[in-house]
C-alpha positions, -999 to +999 in steps of 0.1 A: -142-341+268-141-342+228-155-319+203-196-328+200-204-310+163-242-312+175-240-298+206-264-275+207-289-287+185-310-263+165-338-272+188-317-263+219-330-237+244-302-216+262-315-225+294-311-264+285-281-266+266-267-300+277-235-298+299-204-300+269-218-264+255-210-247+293-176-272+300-163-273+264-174-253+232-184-221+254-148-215+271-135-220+239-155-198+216-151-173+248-114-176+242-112-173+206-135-139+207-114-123+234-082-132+213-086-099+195-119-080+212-130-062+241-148-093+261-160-083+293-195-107+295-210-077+303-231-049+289-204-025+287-204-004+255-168-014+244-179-048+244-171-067+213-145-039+200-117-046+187-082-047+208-059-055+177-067-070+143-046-100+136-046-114+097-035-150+082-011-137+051-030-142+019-012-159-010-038-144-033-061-115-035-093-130-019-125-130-045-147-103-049-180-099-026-210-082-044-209-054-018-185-058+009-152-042+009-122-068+024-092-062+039-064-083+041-026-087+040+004-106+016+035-102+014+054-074-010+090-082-012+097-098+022+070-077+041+035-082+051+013-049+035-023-043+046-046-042+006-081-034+007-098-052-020-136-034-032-167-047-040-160-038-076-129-062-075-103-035-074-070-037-051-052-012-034-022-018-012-029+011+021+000+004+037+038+003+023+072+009+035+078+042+028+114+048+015+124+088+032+159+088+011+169+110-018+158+082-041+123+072-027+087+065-026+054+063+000+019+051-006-013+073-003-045+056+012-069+061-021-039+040-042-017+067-052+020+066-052+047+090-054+082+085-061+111+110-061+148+113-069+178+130-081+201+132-115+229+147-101+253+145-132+258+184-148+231+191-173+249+211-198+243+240-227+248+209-252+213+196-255+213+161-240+193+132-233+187+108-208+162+079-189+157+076-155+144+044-141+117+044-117+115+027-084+109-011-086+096-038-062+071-023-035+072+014-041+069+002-083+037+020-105+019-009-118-001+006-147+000+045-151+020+078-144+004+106-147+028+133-142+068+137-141+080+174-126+116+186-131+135+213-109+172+223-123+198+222-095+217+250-095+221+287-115+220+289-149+225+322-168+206+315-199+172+317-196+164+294-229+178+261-214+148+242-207+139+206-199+113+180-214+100+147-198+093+128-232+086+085-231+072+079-192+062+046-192+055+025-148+091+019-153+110+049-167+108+082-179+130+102-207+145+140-202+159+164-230+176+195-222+169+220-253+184+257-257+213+253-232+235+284-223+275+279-217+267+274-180+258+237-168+233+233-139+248+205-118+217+180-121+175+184-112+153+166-090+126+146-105+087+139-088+064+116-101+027+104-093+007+074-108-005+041-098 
């Protein structure tokens, strides 16, 4: 039996919907909600809830919806990533492969991101200067940092050698070390937030 696009007509009453409805479009629209819900044809209060969530890839952010948040997926790099997009037309990516290495990064829910690392060249008494690239691809800022924090590795006798973060731009950041004693500290870790 084919596909009958006006079966049931508007006019239809449940009780007399012709035969195709209960042989064709009913089996089928029973199988397509139980692909990912509970579906027991039944009053049962999980009815209708979701077993899993399945998602066609989006090549583009979908449009904005006056009022309705939307959730969907694309690919970052070569991995599927779950966004949330608002009703205000801003996108967040929730989910992210976070990177648990000395160089690394994770994603926060509410759009944060933090990345991490190490300079492990000694930091001398000579005041120096140097950049340090941020993380690119899917752990990369996009338009802000807010904050760079540096910890010297090591002991350092000389309480006046200090560290700067001057230039941060989503890509990079620039460090001076000012004041230093004889003594060299054997590198610092950097941690940076933004989004």
């Amino acid at each position: 039996m084919s596909y009958n696009v006006n079966d049931p007509a508007p006019t239809d009453k449940l009780r007399n919907w012709p035969s195709s409805v209960t042989t064709n479009e009913w089996p089928r629209l029973k199988a397509m909600i139980a692909a990912d819900h509970v579906f027991n044809n039944s009053a049962l209060v999980d009815d209708g809830y979701h077993t899993v969530i399945h998602f066609q890839n989006q090549v583009a952010d979908p449009a904005t919806i006056a009022g309705v948040t939307t959730q969907f997926t694309k690919t970052v790099d070569v991995q599927n990533e779950l966004f949330i997009k608002t009703n205000l037309g801003n996108v967040r990516q929730i989910t992210g492969p976070s990177n648990p290495v000395t160089n690394g990064y994770t994603f926060m829910t509410n759009g944060f991101i933090m990345q991490w690392g190490v300079y492990t060249a000694p930091v001398t008494g000579v005041p120096q200067t140097g950049t340090i690239a941020f993380q690119a691809g899917a752990g990369a800022f996009i338009t802000k940092v807010f904050t760079v924090q540096i910890t010297f590795i090591g002991v350092e006798d000389d309480a006046n050698n200090t560290m700067q973060v001057n230039t941060v731009t989503p890509s990079s950041f620039k460090w001076q070390t000012t004041n230093g004693g004889i003594n060299a500290y054997t590198g610092f870790y950097w941690f940076a937030i933004g989004v």
